[in-house]
N, C-alpha and C positions, 0 to 999 in steps of 0.2 A: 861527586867525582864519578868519572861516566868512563869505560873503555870502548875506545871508537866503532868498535861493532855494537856497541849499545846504541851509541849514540846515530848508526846505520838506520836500527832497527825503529829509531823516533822519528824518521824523516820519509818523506812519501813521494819528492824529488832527487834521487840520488838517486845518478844514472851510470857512474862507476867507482869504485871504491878503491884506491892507492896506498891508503894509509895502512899502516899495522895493528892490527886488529887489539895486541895487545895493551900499545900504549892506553895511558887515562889521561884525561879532561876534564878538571875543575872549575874553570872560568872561561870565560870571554875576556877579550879585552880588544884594546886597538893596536893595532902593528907596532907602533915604538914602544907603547910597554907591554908587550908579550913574551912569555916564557916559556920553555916548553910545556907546562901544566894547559896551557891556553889556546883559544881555538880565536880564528882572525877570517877576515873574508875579504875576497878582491872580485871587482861587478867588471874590472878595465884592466887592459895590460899594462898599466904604469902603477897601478896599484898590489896586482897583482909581481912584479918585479919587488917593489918594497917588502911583502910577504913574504917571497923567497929567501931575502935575506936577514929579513929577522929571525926569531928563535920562540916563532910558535910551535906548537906541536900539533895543532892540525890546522889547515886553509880549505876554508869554502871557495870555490869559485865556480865562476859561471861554465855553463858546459860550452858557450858559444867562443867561448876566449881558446875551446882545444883545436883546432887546425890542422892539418899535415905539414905546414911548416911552423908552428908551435907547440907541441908537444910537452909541455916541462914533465922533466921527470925526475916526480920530486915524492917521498915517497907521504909524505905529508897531505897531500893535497886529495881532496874531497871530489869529486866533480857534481853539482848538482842544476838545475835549470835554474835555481833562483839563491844566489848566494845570500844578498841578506838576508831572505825569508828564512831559508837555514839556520842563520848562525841566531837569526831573533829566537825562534822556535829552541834549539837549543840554552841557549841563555835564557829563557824561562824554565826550562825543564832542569837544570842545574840549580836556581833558584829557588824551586820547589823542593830539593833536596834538602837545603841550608832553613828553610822558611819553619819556625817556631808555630807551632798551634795552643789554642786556650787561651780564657779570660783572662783580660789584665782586674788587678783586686779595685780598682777605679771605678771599673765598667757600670753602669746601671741597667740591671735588665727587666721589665715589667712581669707580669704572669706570663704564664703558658705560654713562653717562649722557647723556641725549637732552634737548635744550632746542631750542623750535621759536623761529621768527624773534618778532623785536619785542619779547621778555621778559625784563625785568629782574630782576638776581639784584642783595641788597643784601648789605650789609658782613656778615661772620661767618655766612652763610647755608652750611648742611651739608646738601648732599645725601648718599644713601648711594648703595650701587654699583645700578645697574638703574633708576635714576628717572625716570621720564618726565614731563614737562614741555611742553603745550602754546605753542599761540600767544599773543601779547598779552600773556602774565599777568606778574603781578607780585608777587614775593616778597621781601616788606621785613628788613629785618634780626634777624638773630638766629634767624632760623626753622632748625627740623630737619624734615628730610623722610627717613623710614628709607629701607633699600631696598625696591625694589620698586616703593616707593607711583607712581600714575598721576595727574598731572593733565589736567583737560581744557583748552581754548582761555579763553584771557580771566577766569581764574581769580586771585583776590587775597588773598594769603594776607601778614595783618597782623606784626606785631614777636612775638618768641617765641613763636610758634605751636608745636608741634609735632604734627606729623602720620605717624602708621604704626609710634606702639612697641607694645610690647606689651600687650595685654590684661590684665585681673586674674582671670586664670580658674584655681583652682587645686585639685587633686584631693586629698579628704584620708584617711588612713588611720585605719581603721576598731579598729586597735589601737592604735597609740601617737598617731596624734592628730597624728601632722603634716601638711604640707600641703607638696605637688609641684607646682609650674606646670606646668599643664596645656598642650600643644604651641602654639603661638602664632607659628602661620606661614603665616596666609594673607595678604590681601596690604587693600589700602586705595585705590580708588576714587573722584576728586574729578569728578565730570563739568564739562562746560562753565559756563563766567561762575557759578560758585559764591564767595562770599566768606565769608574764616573771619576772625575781629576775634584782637587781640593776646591771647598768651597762651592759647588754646583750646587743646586735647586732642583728637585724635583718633584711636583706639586700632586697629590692622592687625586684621583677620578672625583668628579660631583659627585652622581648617581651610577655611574659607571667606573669604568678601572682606565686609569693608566699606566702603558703598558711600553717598555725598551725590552726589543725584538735582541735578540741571542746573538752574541759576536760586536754587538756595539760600541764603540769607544767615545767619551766623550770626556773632554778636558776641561780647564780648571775654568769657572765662575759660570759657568752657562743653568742657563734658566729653562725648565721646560713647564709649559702651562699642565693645568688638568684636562684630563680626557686625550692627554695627546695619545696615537700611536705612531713610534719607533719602531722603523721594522728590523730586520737582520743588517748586521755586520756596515753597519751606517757609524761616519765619520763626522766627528760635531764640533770644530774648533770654538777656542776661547771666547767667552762675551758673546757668546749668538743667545739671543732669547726667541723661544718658539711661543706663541700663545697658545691659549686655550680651545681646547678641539681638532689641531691640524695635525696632519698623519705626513709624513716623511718614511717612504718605501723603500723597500732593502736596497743596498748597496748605495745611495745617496752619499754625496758629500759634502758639507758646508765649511765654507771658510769662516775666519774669525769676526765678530761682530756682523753676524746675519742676522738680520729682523725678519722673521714671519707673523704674520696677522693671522686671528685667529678662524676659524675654517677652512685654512688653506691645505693646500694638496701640493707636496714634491715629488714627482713621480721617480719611480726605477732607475737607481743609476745617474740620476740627475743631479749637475754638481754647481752649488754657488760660491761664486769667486768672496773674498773676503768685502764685508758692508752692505752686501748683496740686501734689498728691503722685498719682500714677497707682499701683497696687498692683500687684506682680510677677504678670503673667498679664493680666492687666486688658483690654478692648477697650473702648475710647471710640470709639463711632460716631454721626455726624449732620453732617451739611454745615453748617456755620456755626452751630452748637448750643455754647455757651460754657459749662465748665466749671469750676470756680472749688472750693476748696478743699480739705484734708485727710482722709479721701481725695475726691479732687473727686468732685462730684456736677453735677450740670444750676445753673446761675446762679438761678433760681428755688426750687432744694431747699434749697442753700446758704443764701441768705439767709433761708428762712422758716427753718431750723434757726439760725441767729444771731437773729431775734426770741425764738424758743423759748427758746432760752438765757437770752436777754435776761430773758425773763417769769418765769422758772423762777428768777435769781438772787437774792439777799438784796436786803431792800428797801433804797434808799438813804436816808440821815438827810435830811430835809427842812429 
């Protein structure tokens, strides 16, 4: 529970303050089930109309929706530039209030393992020996964390994740054809407030480290090779597998089921549409330039080649 000048003093977009300072804020919720304990947010004026007449006790909204012929004056209402980022940041920070720290009696933890204050360890969670473990974070059940692997502060790491096995890197002979795994003993790198969704993979450095850059978010079942680097604050939906060695640059964004090969390069800011396949070696580069299919090309080549397609195929019976 939070009084709305606290809740002021957590946000770095709030560009005027209406509310009374006194009131408190327990939760978030969505405008039909809010209470006065609860904070709601409107991005549109018809959303915004719904919030007026619910019985939240504080509303984010956007600073652009204020007007000189709109004005509400309502004593509720928050003004910030970015209303969901708002009420998101809020509702974490509320969350961390309620959130339980310490080991569940389940846990397996190896040697010389380091766990910083405020972080939760859940049922059947395995660390190995050497694991470091920051502040705040939270690691839900069933997760592995090999040895070695480091996380950073305020790191969330969902239900059977596993983080720091081994790579799939393996050496073959040139006579009979077999194949040696190749050394697979470097180590695996989580920096700060990164979240990995249930069930993810992510594979320890060979000879070097793999490394998810600070602010990362990635969702449930996704795979990432060894040696990869993850830079800042990059967005990684479901089912994409990255291979081994390719580096993906901050603010990146991938949709679900993206294939990259491995020594590829996603540059700065560079976003792939969902199924998006990147080719082993590959550099996609362009700050906010959207990439879209098999192997992806620019969102404009793609689709004039699906016309093409289109024009080129059997005519259909009329």
């Amino acid at each position: 529970m939070a009084k709305i000048s606290e809740i002021v003093a957590w946000l770095s977009d709030a560009t005027e303050v209406k509310a009374g300072a006194n009131a408190e804020i327990s939760r978030v919720a969505g405008i039909d089930a809010a209470g006065a304990d609860a904070a709601v947010f409107a991005t549109d004026a018809a959303t915004l109309k719904a919030a007026l007449a619910s019985g939240a006790g504080l509303i984010f909204v956007n600073a652009k929706l204020r007007t000189p012929n709109h004005p509400p004056d309502d004593a509720r209402i928050l003004w910030v530039r970015d209303a969901r980022y708002s009420f998101s940041v809020v509702a974490q920070r509320l969350a961390g209030q309620t959130a339980e720290s310490g080991i569940d009696a389940t846990a397996i933890l190896g040697k010389d393992v380091s766990i910083g204050s405020a972080t939760s360890i859940g049922p059947g969670v395995v660390l190995g020996d050497g694991v470091v473990i920051g502040k705040a974070c939270r690691i839900d059940a069933r997760v592995t964390v090999y040895s070695g692997v480091v996380l950073g502060d305020e790191v969330i790491v969902q239900a059977g994740a596993v983080l720091g096995s081994a790579g799939f890197g393996y050496a073959r002979s040139a006579e009979t054809g077999e194949y040696v795994l190749f050394p697979q003993q470097g180590r695996l790198v989580i920096e700060d407030r990164v979240e990995i969704g249930s069930n993810t993979t992510i594979d320890r450095g060979a000879l070097g480290e793999t490394r998810i850059g600070r602010g990362t978010k990635i969702d449930n079942l996704v795979h990432i090779g060894h040696n990869c680097v993850i830079g800042k604050n990059v967005v990684i939906a479901a089912q994409t597998g990255i291979s081994g060695s390719s580096v993906v640059e901050d603010g990146a964004i991938l949709g679900g089921q993206v294939g990259i090969g491995e020594h590829a390069t996603v540059g700065e800011g560079v976003i792939l549409g969902g199924g998006a396949g990147v080719l082993s070696g590959k550099k996609m580069q362009g700050k906010g330039q959207v990439f879209w299919g098999r192997p992806a090309r620019p969102l404009k080549e793609y689709l004039r080649d699906l016309a093409r397609l289109r024009r080129s195929g059997p005519e259909r019976s009329s």
